[in-house]
C-alpha positions as CSV (number, residue, x, y, z in Angstrom):
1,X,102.2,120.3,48.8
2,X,100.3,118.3,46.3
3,X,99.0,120.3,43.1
4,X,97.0,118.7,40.0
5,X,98.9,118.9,36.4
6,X,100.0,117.3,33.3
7,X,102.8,117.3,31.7
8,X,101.7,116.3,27.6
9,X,98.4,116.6,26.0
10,X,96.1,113.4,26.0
11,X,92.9,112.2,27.6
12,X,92.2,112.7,31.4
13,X,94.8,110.0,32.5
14,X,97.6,112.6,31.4
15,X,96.4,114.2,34.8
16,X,98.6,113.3,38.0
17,X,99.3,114.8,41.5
18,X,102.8,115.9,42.2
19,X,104.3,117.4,45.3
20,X,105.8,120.4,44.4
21,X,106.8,123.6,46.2
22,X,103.8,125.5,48.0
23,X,103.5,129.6,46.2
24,X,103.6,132.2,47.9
25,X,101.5,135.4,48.1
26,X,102.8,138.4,46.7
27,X,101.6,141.9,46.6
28,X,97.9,142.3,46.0
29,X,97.7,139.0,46.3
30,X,96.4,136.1,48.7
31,X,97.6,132.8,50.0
32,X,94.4,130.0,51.2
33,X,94.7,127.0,52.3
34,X,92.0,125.1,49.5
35,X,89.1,123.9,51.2
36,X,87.8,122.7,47.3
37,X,88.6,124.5,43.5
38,X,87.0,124.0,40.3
39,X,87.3,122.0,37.4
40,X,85.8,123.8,33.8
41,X,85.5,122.1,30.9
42,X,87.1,124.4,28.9
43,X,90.5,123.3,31.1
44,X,89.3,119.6,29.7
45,X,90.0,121.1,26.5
46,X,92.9,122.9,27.2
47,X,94.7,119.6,28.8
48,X,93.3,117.6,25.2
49,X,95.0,120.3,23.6
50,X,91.9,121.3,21.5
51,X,93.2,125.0,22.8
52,X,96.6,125.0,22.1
53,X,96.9,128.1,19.5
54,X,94.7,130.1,22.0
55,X,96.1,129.1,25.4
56,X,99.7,128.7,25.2
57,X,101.1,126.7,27.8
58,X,104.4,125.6,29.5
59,X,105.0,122.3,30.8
60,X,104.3,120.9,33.4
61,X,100.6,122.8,33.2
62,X,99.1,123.2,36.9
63,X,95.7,123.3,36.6
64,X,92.7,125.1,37.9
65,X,91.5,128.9,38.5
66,X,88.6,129.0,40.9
67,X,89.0,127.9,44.8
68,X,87.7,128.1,48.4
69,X,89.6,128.1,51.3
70,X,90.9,130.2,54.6
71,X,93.7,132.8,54.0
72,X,97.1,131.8,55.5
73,X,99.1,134.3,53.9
74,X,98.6,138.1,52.9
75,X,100.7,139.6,50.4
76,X,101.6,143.1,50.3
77,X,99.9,146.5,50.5
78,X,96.5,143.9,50.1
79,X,93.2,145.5,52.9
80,X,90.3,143.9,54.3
81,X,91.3,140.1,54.9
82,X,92.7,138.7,58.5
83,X,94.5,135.5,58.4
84,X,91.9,132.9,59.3
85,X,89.2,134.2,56.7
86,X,87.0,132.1,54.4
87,X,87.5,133.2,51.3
88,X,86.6,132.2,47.5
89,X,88.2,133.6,44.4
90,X,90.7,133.3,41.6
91,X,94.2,132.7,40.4
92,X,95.9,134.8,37.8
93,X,95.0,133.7,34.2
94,X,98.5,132.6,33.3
95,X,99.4,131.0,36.4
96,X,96.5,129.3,37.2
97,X,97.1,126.4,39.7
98,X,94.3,126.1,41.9
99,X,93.8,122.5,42.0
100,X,96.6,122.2,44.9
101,X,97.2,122.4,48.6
102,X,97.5,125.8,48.5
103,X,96.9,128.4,46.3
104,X,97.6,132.1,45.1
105,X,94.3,134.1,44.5
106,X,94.7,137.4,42.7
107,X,90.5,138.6,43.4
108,X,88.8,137.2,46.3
109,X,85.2,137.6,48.3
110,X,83.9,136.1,51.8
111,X,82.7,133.0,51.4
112,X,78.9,132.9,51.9
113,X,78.3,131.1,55.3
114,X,75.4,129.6,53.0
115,X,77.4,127.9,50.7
116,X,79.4,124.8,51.4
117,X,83.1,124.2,50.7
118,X,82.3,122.4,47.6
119,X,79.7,125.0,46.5
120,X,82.3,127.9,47.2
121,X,85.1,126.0,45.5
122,X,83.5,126.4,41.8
123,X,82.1,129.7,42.1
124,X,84.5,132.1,41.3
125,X,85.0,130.9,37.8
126,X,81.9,131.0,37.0
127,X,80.4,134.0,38.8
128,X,83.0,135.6,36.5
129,X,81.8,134.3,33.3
130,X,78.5,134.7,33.7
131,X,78.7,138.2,35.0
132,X,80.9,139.1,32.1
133,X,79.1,137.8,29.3
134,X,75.8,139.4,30.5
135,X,77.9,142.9,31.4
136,X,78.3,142.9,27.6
137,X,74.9,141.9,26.3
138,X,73.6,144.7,28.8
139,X,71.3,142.3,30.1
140,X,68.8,144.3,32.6
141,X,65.2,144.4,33.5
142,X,62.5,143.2,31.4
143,X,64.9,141.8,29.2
144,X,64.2,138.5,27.6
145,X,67.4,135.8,27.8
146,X,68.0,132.2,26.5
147,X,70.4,130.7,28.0
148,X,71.4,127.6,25.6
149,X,72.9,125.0,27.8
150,X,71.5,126.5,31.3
151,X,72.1,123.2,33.1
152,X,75.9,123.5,32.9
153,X,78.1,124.6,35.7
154,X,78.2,128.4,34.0
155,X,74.6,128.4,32.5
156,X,73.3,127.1,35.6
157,X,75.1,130.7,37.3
158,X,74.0,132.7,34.6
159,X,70.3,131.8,34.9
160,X,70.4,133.1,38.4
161,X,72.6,136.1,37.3
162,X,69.8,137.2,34.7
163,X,66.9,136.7,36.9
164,X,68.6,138.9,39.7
165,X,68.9,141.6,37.6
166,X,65.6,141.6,36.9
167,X,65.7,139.6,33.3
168,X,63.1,137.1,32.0
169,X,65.6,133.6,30.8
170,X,64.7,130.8,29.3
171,X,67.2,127.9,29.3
172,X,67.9,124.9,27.3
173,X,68.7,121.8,28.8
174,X,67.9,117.9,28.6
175,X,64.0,116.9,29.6
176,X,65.7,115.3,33.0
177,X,66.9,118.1,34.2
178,X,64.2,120.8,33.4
179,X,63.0,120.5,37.2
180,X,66.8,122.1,38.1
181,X,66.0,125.2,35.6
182,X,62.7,126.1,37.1
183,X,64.4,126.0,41.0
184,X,66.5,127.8,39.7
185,X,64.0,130.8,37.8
186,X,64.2,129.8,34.1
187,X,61.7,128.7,31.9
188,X,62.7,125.3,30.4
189,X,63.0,124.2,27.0
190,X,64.8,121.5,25.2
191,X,67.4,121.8,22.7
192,X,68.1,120.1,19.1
193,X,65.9,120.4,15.7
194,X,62.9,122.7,16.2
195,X,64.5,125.4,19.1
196,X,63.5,128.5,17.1
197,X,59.9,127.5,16.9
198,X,59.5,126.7,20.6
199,X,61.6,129.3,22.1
200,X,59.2,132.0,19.7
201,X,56.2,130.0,21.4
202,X,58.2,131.1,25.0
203,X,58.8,134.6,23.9
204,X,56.2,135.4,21.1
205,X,57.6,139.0,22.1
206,X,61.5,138.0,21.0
207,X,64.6,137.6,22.9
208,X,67.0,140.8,23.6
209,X,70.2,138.5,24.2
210,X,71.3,134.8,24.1
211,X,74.0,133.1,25.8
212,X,75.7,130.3,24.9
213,X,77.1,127.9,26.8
214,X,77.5,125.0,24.3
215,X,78.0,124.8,20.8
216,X,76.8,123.7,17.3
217,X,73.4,125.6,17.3
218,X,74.7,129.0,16.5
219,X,72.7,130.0,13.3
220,X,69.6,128.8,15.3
221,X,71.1,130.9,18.2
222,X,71.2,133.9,15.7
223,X,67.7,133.4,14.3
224,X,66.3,133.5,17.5
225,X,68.0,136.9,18.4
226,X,67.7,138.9,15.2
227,X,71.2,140.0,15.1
228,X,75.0,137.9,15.9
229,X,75.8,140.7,17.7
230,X,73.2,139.6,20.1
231,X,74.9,136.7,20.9
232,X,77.8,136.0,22.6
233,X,79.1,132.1,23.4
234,X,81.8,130.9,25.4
235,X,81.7,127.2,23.8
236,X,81.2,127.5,20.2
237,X,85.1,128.0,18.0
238,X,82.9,128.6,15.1
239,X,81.6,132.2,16.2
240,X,83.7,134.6,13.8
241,X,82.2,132.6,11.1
242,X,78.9,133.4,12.1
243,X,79.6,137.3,13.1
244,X,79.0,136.7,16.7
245,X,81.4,137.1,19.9
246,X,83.6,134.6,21.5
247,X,84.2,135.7,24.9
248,X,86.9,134.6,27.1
249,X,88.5,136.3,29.8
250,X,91.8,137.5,29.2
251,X,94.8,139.5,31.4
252,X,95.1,143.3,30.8
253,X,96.3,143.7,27.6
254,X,96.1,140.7,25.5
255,X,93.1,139.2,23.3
256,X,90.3,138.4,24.8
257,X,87.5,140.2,27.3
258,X,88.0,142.1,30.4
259,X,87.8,139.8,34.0
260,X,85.1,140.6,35.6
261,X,85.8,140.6,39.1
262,X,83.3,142.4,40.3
263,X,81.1,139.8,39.7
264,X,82.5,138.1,43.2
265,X,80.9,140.6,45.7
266,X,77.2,141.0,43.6
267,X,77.2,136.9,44.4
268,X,77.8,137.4,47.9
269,X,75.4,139.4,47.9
270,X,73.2,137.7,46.1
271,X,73.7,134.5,47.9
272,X,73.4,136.2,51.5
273,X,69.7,136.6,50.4
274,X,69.2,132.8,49.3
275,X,69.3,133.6,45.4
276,X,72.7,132.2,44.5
277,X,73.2,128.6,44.6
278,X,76.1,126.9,42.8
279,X,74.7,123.5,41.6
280,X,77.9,121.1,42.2
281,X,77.4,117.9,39.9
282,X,80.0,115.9,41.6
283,X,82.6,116.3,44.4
284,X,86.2,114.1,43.9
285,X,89.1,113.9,45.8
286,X,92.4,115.9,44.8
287,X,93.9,112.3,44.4
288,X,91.1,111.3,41.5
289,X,91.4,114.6,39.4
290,X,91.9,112.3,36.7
291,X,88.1,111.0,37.2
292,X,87.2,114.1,37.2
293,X,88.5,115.1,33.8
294,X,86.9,111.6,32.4
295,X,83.3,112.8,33.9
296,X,83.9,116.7,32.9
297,X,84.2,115.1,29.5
298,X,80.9,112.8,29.2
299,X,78.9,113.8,32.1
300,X,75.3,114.9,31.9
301,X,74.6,115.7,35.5
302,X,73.8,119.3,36.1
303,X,76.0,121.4,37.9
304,X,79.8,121.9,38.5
305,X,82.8,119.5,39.2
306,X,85.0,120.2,42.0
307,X,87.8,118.6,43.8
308,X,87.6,118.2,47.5
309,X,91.0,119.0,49.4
């Protein structure tokens, strides 16, 4: 089968398809056939090795951890899935590998008969994010959220996450693509010189929480929530400096925060009632993963990349 990886650190050309031997499921696991998977930034950075002391990895690095497709293979002592289901979810956090023909998924849901393939293939990553970061700012009704850098493909989720649970968000973004935050329930603002002011003018009341879902504004961030502990970012390598949280999911056990898997059935839910959308930016092949990298890196489209299988 063909799989995206790279096999030294460098820009996106490093990433190549190979053929290499299809996995198998094993127990409490799933096998699916990918329909379409996901492509974060933060495995841009990994491949540029920017995150080499926090993610260690072994080469050749397979890449990918969100994907869409129909089950073909059902490991042991695993309930509730038939062969022949559509199905979007996750790989394990170490062996990752999504981007491929086929791939292993350790948590899964239905995929939403709303939702195309390409829609369903970057969910999972980000459903997780976004529902864990708000799990652990306690975001609930009546809350007040910014979401700095709500455009992106997990502050674009988060929005919608916040406003189902009843939250009030306002997101940062570029001018162009304010129209996208107000589909999607958030009050726009811009970012930059001057965000403390206009977000106060948004919520003359303050903000309970902030996400953040880029980087480089933190004391701004902090100002606006009245407390680092407030804050929690999944962007910004500068947060112990500043007191607040860097969260990133982690297996059982190690550094890092809990998955949050449970995440995956509230946005089934949420999207079998029309109020889940997963913007997709743009759609590639498998064979131009490489392209995909290059536009995950400079890209100002709203939304999430995904390969198309």
């Amino acid at each position: 089968m063909r799989a995206v990886q790279f096999s030294e650190y460098g820009p996106p050309g490093v990433v190549h398809v190979a053929e290499v031997e299809a996995p198998h499921a094993g127990p409490g696991t799933i096998r699916v056939a990918v329909r379409a998977s996901g492509l974060s930034v933060g495995e841009t950075l990994i491949r540029a090795g920017t995150l080499r002391d926090l993610v260690p990895v072994t080469f050749p690095y397979r890449t990918g951890f969100d994907a869409a497709g129909v089950v073909d293979e059902i490991g042991a002592g695993v309930t509730g899935v038939a062969i022949g289901d559509a199905v979007f979810g996750m790989t394990g956090m170490t062996s990752r590998a999504a981007n491929a023909d086929a791939a292993v998924l350790t948590a899964w849901a239905p995929k939403p008969a709303g939702w195309s393939w390409a829609e369903a293939g970057g969910a999972a990553g980000t459903v997780e994010t976004g529902t864990r970061v708000l799990d652990r700012l306690k975001v609930g009704a009546g809350h007040t959220v910014l979401v700095q850098g709500a455009a992106g493909g997990v502050g674009a989720v988060a929005v919608q996450l916040a406003t189902a649970r009843g939250a009030t968000v306002i997101g940062t973004a570029a001018e162009r693509n304010h129209d996208v935050l107000r589909s999607l329930g958030a009050t726009p603002t811009t970012y930059g010189p001057g965000l403390v002011e206009r977000v106060r003018a948004l919520a003359p009341q303050g903000v309970d929480a902030v996400f953040d879902c880029a980087r480089g504004a933190l004391p701004d961030l902090i100002a606006i929530a009245g407390d680092p502990a407030r804050v929690v970012t999944i962007a910004d390598f500068a947060a112990a400096a500043h007191g607040v949280h860097f969260s990133r999911s982690a297996p059982a056990g190690t550094a890092g925060d809990p998955l949050a898997v449970h995440g995956l059935e509230i946005a089934v839910g949420l999207a079998a009632q029309g109020r889940l959308r997963v913007p997709v930016a743009a759609a590639f092949p498998l064979t131009e993963a490489a392209a995909a990298h290059d536009l995950a890196e400079r890209r100002h489209a709203p939304g999430k990349i995904v390969l198309m299988h």
